[in-house]
Residue frames as qw, qx, qy, qz and C-alpha x, y, z in Angstrom:
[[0.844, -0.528, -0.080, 0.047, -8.40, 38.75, -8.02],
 [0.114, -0.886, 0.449, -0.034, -5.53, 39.97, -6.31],
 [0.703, 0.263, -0.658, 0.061, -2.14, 36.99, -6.86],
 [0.208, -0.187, 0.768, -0.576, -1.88, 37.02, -2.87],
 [0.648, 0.028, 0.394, -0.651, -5.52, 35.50, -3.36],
 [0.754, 0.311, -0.534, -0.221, -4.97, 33.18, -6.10],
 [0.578, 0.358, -0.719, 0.145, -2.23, 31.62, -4.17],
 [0.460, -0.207, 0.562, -0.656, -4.17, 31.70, -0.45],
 [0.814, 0.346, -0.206, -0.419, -6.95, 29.92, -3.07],
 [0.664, 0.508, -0.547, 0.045, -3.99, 27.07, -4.01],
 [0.075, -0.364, 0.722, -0.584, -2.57, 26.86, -0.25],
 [0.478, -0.053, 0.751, -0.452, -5.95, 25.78, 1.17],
 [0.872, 0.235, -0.184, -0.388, -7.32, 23.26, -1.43],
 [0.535, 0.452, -0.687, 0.192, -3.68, 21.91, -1.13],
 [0.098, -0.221, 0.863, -0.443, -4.46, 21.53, 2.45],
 [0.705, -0.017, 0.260, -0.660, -7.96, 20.48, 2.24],
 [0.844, 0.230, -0.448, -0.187, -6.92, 17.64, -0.14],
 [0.456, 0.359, -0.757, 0.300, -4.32, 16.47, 2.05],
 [0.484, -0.106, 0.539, -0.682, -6.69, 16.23, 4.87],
 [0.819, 0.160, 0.183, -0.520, -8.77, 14.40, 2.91],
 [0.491, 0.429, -0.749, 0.118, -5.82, 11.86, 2.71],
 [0.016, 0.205, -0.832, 0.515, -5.66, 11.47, 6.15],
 [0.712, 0.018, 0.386, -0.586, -9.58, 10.92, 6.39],
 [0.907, 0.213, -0.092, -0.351, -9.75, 8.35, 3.70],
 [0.324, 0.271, -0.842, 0.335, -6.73, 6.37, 5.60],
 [0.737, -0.577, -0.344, -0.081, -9.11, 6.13, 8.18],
 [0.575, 0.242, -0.491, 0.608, -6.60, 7.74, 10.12],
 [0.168, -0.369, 0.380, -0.832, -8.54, 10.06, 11.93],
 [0.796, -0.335, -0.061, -0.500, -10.99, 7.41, 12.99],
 [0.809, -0.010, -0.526, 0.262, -8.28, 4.85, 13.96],
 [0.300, 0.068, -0.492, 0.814, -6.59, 7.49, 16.17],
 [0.161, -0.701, -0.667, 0.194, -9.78, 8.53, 17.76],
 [0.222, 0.835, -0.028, 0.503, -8.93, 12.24, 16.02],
 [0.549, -0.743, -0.023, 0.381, -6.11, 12.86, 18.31],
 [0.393, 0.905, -0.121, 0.109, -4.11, 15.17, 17.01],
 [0.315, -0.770, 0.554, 0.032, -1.32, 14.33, 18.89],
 [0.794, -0.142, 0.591, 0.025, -1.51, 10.85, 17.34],
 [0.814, 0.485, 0.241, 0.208, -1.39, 11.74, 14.14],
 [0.143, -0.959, 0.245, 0.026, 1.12, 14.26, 14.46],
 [0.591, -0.350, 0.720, 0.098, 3.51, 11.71, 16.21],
 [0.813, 0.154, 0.555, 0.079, 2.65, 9.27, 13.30],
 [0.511, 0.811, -0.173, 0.228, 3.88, 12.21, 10.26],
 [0.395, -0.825, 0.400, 0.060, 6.61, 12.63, 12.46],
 [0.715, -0.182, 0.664, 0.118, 7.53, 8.79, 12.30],
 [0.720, 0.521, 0.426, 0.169, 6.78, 8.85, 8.65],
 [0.115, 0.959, -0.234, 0.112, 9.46, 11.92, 8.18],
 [0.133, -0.796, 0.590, -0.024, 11.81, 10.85, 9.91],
 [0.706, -0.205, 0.671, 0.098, 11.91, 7.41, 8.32],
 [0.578, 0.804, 0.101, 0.098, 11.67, 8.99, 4.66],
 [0.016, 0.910, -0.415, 0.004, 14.61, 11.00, 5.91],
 [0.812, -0.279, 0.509, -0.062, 16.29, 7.39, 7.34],
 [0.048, -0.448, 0.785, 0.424, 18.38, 5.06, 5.10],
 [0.225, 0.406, 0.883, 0.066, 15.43, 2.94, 4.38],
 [0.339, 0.573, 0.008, -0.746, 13.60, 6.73, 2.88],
 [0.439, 0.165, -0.623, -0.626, 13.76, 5.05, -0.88],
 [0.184, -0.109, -0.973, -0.085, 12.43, 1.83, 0.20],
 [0.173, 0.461, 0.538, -0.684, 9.77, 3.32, 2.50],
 [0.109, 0.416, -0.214, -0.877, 8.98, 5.41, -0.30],
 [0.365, 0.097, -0.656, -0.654, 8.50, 2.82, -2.96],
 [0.177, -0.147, -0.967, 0.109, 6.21, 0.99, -0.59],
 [0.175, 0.492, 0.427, -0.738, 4.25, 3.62, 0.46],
 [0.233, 0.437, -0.358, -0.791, 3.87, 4.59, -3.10],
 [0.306, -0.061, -0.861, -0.401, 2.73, 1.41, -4.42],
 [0.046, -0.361, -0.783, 0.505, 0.51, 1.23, -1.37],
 [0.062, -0.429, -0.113, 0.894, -1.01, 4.37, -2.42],
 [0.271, 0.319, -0.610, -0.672, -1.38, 3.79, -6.18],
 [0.138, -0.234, -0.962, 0.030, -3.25, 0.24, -5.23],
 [0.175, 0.481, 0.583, -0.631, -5.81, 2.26, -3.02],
 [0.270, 0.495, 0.002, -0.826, -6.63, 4.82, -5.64],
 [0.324, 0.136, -0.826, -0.442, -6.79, 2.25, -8.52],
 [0.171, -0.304, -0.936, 0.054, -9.10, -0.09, -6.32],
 [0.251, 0.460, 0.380, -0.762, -11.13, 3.48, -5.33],
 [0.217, 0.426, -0.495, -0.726, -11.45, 4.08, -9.54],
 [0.314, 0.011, -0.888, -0.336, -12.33, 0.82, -10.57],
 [0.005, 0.379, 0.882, -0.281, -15.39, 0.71, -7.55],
 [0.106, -0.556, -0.409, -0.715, -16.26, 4.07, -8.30],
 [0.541, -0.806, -0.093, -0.220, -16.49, 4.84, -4.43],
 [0.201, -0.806, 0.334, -0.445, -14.43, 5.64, -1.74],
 [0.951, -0.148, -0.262, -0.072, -12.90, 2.02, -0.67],
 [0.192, 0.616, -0.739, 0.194, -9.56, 1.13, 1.37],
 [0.615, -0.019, -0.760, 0.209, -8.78, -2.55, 2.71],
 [0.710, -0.687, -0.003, -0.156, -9.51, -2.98, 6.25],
 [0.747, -0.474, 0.294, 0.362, -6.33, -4.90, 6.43],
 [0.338, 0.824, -0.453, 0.035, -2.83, -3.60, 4.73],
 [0.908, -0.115, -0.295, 0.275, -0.03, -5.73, 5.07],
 [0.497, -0.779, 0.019, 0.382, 2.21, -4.96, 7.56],
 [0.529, 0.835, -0.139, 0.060, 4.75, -2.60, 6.70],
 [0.701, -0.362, 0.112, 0.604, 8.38, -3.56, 7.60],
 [0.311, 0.764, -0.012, 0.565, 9.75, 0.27, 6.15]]
């Protein structure tokens, strides 16, 4: 296999996983799959990483994250909270 194909290979798993972030946020079913909504909503989430609050965001998001996957692991299925607490990032 040619390395232009390896790394096409690498590109779209990398996006397919990260899609399959945004589905198991329920994001695409909160925003009724608008694309424009989630868009807007990376946007907000850039440009508040970028922001003086970016570390704090960060570690909240991150622990937010790390909870989900730990509470998927330990059911052994595919679980997030209905409710999150609000974020104040």
């Amino acid at each position: 296999m040619r390395s232009w194909q390896v790394e096409r290979r690498k590109r779209t798993r990398r996006l397919i996983e990260l899609g399959g972030l945004v589905v198991k946020a329920r994001v695409v079913d909160l925003s009724g799959d608008d694309r424009a909504i989630i868009l807007g909503a990376l946007l907000w989430m850039a440009d508040k990483l970028k922001s003086n609050q970016g570390e704090h965001a960060r570690a909240l998001w991150a622990a937010m994250g790390k909870k989900a996957f730990a509470l998927e692991r330990a059911t052994e299925k595919p679980t997030i909270p209905q409710e999150w607490p609000r974020d104040r990032a």
